[in-house]
Residue, then its C-alpha position, 0 to 999 in steps of 0.5 A: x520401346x517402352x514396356x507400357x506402350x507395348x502393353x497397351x498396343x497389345x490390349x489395343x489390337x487384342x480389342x480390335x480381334x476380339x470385337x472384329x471376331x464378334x461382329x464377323x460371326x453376328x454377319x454370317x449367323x445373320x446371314x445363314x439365318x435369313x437364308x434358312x428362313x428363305x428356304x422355309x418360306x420357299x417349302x411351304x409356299x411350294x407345299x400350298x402349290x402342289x397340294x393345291x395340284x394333286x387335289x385339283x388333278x384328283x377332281x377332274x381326273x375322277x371327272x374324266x373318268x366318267x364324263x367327256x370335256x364339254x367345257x375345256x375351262x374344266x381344265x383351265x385350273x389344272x394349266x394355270x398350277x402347272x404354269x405356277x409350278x413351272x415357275x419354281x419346281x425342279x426338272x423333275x417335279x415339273x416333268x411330272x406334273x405334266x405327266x399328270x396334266x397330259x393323262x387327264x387330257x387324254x382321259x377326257x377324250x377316251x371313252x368312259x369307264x363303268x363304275x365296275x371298271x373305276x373299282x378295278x382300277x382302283x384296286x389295280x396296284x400302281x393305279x394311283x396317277x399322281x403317285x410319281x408326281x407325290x414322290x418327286x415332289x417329296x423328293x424336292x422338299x426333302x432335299x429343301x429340307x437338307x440344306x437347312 
């Protein structure tokens, strides 16, 4: 073979490597991009969702505190977030948010409780109900955050 044509073969195919290699590794930098940006946008969307639980939890548990259910809707935003959690939520924050739905229910059928007892109770150490659903739901988003 002349010395010439294996040259020039040789810039052929070290051209065809190299830009394959280019093109390869724009794909995957692509592709890992758009999946952190999927994540991301999953974060928050189930940041929105769960701060939008424990602040609707909050309401009607300090209602079932001092009130009975006169009106079953009361509760009718609680299941409806507990139905959009059930739609993306781990195993685990979504056992949790139904703890807390659970307690609020039983909480409007029990008797009430005087302001006095409301103030001991909220002194009482592990007396916050939504602390587990909080530390599950950190626990997801930091595993989310992980795989960024």
């Amino acid at each position: 073979m002349d010395a010439a044509l294996v040259g020039a073969m040789s810039a052929v195919l070290g051209s065809l490597v190299g830009g394959s290699a280019t093109v390869a590794t724009a794909w995957i930098s692509q592709k890992t991009q758009g999946k952190r940006e999927l994540i991301r946008v999953e974060i928050r969307k189930r940041e929105g969702l769960y701060g939008e639980f424990i602040t609707e939890c909050s309401k009607v548990l300090m209602d079932a505190l001092t009130h009975q259910l006169e009106a079953p809707d009361k509760l009718l935003p609680v299941y409806a977030m507990l139905n959009r959690i059930r739609l993306c939520a781990s195993a685990a924050v979504l056992e949790e948010a139904e703890n807390v739905t659970q307690r609020v229910t039983e909480q409007y059928f029990s008797p009430n409780i005087a302001p006095e007892e409301i103030r001991a109770l909220a002194r009482a150490h592990g007396a916050d109900p939504l602390k587990s659903f909080g530390e599950a739901c950190r626990a997801e988003l930091e595993a989310m955050h992980a795989r960024i």
